[in-house]
Backbone as CSV, one residue per row, in Angstrom:
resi,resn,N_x,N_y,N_z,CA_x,CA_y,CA_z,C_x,C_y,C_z
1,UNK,106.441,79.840,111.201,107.482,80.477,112.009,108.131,81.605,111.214
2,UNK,108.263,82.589,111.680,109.396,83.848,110.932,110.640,84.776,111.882
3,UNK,111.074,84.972,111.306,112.668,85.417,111.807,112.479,86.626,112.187
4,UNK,111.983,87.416,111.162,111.808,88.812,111.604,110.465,89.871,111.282
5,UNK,109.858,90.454,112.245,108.886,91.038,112.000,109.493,92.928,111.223
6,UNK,108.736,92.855,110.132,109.232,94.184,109.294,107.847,95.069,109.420
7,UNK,107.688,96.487,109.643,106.213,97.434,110.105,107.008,98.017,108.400
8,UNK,105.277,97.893,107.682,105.399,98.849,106.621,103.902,99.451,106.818
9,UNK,104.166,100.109,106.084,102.621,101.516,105.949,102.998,101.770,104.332
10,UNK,101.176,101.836,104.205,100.850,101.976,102.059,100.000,103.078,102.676
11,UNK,100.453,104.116,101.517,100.147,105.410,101.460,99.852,106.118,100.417
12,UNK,98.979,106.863,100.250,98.579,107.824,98.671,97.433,108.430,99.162
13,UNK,96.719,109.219,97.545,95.685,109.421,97.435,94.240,108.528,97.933
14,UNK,93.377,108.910,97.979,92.094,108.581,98.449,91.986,107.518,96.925
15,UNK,91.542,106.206,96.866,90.308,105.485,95.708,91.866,104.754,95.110
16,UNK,93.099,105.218,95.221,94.127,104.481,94.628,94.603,103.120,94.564
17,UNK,93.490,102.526,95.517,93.312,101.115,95.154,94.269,100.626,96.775
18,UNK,94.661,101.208,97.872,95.664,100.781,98.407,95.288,99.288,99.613
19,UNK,93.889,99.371,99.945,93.302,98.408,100.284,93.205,96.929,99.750
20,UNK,93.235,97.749,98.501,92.940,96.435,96.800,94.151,95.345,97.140
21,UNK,94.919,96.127,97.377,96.649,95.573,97.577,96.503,94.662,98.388
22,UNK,95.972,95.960,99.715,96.385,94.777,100.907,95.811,93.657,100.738
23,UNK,94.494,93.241,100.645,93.433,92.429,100.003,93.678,91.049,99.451
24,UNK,94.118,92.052,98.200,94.399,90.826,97.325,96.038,90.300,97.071
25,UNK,96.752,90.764,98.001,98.032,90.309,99.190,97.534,89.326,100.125
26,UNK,96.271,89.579,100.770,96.274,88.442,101.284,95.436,87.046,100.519
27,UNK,95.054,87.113,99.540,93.849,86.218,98.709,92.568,86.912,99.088
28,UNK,92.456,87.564,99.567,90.777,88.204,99.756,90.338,88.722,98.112
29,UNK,89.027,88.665,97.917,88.216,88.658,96.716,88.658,90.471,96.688
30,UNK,88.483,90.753,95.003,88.081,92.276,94.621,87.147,92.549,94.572
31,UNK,86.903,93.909,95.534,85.217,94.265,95.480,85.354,95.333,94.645
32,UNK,84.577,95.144,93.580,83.576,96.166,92.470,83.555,97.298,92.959
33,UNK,82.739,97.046,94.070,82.453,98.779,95.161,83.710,99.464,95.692
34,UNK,83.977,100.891,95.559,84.757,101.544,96.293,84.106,101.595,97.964
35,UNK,84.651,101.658,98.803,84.819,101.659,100.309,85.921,102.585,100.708
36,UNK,86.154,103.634,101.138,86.962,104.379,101.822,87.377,104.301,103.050
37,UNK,88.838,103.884,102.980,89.660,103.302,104.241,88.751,104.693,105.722
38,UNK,88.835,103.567,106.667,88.166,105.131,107.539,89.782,104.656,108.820
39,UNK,90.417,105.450,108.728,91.759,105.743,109.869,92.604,104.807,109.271
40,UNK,92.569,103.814,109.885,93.844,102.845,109.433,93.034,101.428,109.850
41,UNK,93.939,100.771,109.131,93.534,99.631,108.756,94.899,98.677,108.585
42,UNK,95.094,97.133,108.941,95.968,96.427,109.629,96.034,95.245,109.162
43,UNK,96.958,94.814,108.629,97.200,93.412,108.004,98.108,92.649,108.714
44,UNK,98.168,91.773,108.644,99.794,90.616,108.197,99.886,89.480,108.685
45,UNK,100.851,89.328,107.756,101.087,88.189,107.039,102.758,87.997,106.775
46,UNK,102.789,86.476,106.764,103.943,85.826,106.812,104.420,85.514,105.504
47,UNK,105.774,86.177,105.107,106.424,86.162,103.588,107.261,85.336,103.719
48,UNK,107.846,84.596,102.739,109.050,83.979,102.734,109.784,84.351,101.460
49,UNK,111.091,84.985,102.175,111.953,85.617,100.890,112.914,84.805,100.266
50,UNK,113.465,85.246,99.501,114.352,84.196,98.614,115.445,83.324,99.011
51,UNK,116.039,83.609,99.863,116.790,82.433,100.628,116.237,81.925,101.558
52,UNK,114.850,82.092,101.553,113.777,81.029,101.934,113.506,81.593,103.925
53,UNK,114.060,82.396,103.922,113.730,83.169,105.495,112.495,83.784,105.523
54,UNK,111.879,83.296,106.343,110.401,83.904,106.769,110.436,85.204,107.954
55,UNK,109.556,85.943,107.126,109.308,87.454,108.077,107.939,87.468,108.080
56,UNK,107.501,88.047,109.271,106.187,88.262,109.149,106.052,89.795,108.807
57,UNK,104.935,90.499,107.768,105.072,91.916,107.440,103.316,92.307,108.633
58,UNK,104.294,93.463,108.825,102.497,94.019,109.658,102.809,95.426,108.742
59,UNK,101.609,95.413,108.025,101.212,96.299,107.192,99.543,97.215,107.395
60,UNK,100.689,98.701,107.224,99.422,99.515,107.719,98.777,100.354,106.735
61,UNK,97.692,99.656,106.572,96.794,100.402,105.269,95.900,101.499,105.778
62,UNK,96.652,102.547,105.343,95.805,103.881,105.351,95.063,104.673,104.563
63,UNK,94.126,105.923,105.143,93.406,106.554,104.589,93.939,107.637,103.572
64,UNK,93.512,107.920,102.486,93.838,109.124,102.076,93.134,110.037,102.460
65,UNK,92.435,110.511,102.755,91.833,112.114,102.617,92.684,112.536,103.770
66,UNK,92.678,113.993,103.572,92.967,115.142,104.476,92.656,114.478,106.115
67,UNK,91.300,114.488,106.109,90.704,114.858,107.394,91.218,113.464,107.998
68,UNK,91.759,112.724,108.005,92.638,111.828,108.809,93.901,111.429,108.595
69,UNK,94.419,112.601,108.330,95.923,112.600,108.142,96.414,112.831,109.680
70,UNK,95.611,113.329,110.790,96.049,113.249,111.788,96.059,111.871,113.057
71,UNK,95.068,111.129,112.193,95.475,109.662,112.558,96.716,108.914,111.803
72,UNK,96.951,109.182,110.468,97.728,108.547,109.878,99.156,109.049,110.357
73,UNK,99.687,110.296,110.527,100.672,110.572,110.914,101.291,109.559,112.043
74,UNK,100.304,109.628,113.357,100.643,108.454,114.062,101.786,107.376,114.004
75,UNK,101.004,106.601,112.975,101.304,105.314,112.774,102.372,104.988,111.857
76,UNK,103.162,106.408,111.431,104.619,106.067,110.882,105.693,105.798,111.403
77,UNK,105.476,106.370,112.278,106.383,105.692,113.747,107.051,104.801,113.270
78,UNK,108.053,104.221,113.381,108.730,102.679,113.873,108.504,101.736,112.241
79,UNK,108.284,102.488,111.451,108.114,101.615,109.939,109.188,102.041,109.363
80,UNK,109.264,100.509,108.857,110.906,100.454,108.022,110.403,100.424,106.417
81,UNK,109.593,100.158,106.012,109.167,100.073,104.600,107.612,101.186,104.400
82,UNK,108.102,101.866,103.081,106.641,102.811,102.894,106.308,102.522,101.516
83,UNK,105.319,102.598,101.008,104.287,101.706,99.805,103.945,103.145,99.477
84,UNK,104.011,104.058,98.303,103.318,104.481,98.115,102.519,104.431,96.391
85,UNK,101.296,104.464,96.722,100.585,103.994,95.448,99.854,105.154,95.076
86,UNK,99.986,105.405,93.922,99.067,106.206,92.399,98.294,105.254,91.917
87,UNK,97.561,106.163,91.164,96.424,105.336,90.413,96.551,106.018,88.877
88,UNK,96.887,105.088,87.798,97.882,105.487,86.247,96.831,106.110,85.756
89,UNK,95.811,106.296,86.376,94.761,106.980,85.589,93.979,108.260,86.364
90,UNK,94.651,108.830,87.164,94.594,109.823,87.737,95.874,110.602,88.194
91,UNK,96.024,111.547,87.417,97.082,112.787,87.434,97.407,113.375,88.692
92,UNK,96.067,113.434,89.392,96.095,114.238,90.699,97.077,112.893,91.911
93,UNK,96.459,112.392,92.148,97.155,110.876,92.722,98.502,110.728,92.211
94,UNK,99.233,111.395,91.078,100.713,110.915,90.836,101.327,112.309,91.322
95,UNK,100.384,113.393,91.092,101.324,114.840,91.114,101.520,114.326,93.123
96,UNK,100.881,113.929,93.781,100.789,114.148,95.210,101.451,113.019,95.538
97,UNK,102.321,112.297,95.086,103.657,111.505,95.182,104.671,112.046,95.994
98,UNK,105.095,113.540,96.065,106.064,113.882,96.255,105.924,114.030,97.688
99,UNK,104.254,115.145,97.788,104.525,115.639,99.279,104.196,114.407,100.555
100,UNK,103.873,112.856,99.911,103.492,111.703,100.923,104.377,111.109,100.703
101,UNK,106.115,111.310,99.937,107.310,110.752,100.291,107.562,111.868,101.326
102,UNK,107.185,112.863,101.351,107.806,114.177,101.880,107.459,113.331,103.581
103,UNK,106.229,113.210,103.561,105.511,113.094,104.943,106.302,111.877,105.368
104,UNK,106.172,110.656,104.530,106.909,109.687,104.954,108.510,109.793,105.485
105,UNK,109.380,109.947,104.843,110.732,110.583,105.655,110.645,110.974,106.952
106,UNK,109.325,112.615,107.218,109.368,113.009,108.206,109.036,112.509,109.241
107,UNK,107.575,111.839,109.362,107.264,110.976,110.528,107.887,109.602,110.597
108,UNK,108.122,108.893,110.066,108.979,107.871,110.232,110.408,108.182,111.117
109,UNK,110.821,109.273,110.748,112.171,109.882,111.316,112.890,109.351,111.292
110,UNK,113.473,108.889,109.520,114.752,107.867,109.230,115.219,108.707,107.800
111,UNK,116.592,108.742,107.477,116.978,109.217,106.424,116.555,108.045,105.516
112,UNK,116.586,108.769,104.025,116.274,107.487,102.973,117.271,106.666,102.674
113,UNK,118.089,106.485,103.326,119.274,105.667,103.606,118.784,103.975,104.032
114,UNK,118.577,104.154,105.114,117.644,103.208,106.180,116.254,103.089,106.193
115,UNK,115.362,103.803,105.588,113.763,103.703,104.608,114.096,102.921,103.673
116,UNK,113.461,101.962,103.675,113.012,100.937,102.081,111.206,101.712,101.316
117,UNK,111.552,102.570,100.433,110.672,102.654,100.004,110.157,102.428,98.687
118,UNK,109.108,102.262,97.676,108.537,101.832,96.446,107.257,102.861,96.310
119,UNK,107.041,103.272,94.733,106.356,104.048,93.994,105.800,102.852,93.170
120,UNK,104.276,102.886,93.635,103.388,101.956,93.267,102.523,102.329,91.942
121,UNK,102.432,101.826,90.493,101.415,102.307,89.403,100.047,101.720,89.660
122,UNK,98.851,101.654,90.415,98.204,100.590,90.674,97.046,100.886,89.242
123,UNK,96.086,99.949,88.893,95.658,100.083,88.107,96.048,99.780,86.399
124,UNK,97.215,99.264,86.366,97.121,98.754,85.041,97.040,98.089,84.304
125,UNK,95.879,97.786,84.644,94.079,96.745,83.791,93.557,97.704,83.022
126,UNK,93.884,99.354,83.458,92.804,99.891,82.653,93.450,100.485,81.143
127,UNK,92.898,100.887,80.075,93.085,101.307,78.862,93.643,102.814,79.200
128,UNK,93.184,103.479,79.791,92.717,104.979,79.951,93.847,106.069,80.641
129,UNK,95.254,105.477,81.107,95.528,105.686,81.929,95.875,106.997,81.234
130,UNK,96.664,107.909,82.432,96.871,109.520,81.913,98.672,109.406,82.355
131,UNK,99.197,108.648,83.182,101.025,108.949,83.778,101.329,107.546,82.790
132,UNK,102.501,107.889,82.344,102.956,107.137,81.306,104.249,105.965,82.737
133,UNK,104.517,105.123,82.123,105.389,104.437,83.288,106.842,105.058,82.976
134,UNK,107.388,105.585,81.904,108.393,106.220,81.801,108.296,107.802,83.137
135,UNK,107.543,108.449,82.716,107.274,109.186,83.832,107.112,108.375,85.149
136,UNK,106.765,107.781,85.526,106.700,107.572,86.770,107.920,106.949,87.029
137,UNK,108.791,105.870,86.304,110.273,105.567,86.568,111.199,106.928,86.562
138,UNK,110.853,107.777,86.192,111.549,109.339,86.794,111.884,109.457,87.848
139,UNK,110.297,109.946,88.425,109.660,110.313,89.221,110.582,109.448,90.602
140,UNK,110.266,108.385,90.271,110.698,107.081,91.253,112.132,107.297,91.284
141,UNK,112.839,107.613,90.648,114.659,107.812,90.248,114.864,108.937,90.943
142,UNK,114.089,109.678,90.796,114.884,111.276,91.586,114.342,111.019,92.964
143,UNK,113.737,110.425,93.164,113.099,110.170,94.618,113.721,108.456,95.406
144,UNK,114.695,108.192,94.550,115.678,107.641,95.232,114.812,106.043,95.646
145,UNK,113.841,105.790,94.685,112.761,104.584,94.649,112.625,103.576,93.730
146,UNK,112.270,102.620,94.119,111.779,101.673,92.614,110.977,101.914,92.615
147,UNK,109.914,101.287,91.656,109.082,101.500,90.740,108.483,100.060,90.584
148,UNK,107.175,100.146,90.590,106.761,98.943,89.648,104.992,98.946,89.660
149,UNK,104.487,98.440,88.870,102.913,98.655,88.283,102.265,97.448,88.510
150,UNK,101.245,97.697,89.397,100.252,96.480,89.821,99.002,96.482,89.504
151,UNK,97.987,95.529,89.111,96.943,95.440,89.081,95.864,94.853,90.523
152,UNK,95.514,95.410,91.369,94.949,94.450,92.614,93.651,93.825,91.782
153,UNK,93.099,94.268,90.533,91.546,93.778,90.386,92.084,92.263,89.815
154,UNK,93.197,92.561,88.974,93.685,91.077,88.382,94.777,90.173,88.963
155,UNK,95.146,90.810,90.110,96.623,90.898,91.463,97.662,90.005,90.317
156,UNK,97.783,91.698,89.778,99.285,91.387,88.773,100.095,92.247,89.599
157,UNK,101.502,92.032,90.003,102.646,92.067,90.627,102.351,92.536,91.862
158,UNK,101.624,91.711,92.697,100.791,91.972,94.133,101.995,91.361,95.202
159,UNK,102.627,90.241,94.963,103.013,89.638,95.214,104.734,90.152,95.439
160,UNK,104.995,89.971,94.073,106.383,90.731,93.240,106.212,92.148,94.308
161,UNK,105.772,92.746,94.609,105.723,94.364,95.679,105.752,94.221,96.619
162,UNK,105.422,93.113,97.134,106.049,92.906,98.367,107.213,92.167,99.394
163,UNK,107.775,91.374,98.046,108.883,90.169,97.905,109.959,91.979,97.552
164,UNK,109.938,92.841,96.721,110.530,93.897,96.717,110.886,94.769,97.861
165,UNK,109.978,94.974,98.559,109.950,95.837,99.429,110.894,94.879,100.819
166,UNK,110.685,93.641,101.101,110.897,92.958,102.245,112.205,92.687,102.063
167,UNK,112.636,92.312,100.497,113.824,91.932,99.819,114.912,92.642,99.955
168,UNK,114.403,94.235,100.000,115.164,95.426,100.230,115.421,95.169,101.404
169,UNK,114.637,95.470,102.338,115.074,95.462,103.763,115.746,94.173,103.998
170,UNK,115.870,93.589,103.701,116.404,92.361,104.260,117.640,91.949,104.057
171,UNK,118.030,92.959,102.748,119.513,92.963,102.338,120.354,93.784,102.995
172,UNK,119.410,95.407,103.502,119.543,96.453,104.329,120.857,95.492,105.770
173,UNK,119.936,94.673,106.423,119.574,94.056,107.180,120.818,93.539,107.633
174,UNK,121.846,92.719,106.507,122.633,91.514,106.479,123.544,92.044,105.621
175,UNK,123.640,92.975,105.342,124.730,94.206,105.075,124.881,95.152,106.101
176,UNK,124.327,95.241,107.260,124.271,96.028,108.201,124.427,97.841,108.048
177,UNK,123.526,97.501,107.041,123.229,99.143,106.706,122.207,99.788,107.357
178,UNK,121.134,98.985,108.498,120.232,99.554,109.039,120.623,99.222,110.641
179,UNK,120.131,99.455,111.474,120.423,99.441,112.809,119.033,98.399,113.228
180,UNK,119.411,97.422,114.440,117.954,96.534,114.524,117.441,97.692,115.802
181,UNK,116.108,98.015,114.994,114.944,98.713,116.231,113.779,98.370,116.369
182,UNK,112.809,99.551,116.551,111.676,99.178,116.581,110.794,98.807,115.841
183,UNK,111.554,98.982,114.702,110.638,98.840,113.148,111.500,97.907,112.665
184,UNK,112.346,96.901,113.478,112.509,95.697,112.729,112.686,95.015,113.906
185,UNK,112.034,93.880,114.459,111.703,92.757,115.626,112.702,91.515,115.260
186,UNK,113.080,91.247,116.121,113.609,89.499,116.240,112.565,89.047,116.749
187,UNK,111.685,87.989,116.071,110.845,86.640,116.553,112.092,86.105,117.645
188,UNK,111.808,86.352,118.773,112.373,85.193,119.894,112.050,84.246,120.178
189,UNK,110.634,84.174,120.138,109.788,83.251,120.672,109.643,81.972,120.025
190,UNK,110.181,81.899,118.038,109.416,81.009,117.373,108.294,80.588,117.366
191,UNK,107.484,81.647,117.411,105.804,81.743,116.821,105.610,81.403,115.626
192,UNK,104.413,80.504,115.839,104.527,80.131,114.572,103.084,80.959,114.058
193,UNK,102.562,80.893,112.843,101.255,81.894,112.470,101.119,81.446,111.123
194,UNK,99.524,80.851,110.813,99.655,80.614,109.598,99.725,82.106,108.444
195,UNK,100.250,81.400,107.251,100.364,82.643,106.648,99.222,83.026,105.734
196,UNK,97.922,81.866,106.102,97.112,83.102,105.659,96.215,83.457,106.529
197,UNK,96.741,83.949,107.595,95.870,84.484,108.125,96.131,86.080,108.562
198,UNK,94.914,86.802,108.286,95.047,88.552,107.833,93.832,88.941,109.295
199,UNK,94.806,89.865,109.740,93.534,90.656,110.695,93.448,91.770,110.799
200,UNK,92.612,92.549,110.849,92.173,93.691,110.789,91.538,94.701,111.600
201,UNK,92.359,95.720,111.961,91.722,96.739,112.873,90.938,97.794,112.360
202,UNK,90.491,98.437,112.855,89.841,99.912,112.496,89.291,100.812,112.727
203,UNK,90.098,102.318,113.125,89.912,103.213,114.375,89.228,104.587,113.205
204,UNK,88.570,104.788,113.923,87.726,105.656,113.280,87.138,106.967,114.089
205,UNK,88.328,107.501,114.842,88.816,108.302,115.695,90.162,109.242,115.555
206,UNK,90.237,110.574,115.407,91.109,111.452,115.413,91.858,111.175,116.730
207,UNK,91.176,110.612,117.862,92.040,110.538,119.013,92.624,109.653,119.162
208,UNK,92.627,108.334,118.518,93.643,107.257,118.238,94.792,107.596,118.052
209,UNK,95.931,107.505,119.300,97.269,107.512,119.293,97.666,105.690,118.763
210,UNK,98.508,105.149,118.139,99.387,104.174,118.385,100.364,104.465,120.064
């Protein structure tokens, strides 16, 4: 059973692991092979936060490249939480932080007031990396974000990122700093849903409206 349904969307560069997340968020195995998200892609799952209230998160895992940014725009709609993930070992993936908070603000169409958002380090399993985490806790500070560094291959703070993100909103919530809409549901019904169970869509179409 959960209290409240929360819409987040994970966002970045192309290969940044953002699938890895969703994945191994839900217990699904790490695949070796890269696979490139094709449009969007659809999770969720039932959290239980620290004073023990259950939300269910519907989480929308998207594509990076260009050429379906016009599906992804879509689907910011009505999301109260945005994920965005780098990869600590690619420069290009951290410099392009700014303009997919940029995008996020805009299509969502919420000041960062009422946005719960997080600056994701994914990848640090590896030796090699090139963004130092001091830089990226900057980065994350002037952009009005936390911060925190996950591994999906070893699902180190997989967990911890999303107990963050829900945690935020939920304080948002019961401080009445956010307004209840479309991007945050009252369960009326008391549905119940096990929590591990993950399902998955996948539109692979520019003409896919939400």
């Amino acid at each position: 059973m959960f209290k409240y349904i929360f819409k987040l969307i994970i966002i970045g560069n192309n290969s940044v692991g953002k699938s890895s997340i969703v994945k191994a968020f839900n217990g699904d195995y790490f695949d070796h092979q890269y696979h490139s998200t094709i449009g969007i892609d659809f999770a969720s799952k039932i959290l239980t936060l620290s004073d023990d209230t259950p939300v269910k998160l519907q989480i929308w895992d998207t594509a990076g490249t260009e050429r379906f940014r016009c599906i992804v725009r879509n689907y910011y709609r009505d999301c109260i939480g945005g994920i965005i993930v780098f990869d600590i070992t690619s420069r290009t993936s951290f410099e392009n932080v700014k303009p997919w908070y940029d995008d996020l603000l805009k299509y969502t169409n919420k000041n960062p007031g009422e946005l719960t958002s997080v600056l994701v380090g994914n990848k640090n399993d590896l030796d090699n990396r090139v963004v130092s985490e001091t830089e990226a806790n900057t980065l994350a500070s002037d952009l009005g974000m936390s911060y925190i560094e996950t591994s999906a291959k070893l699902n180190t703070n997989i967990t911890n990122l999303f107990h963050l993100v829900s945690d935020n909103i939920y304080n948002k919530i019961i401080n009445d700093d956010i307004e209840m809409d479309d991007s945050i549901m009252i369960n009326r019904f008391n549905i119940a849903e096990s929590t591990s169970t993950s399902r998955f869509r996948k539109f692979a179409s520019c003409c896919v409206i939400s």
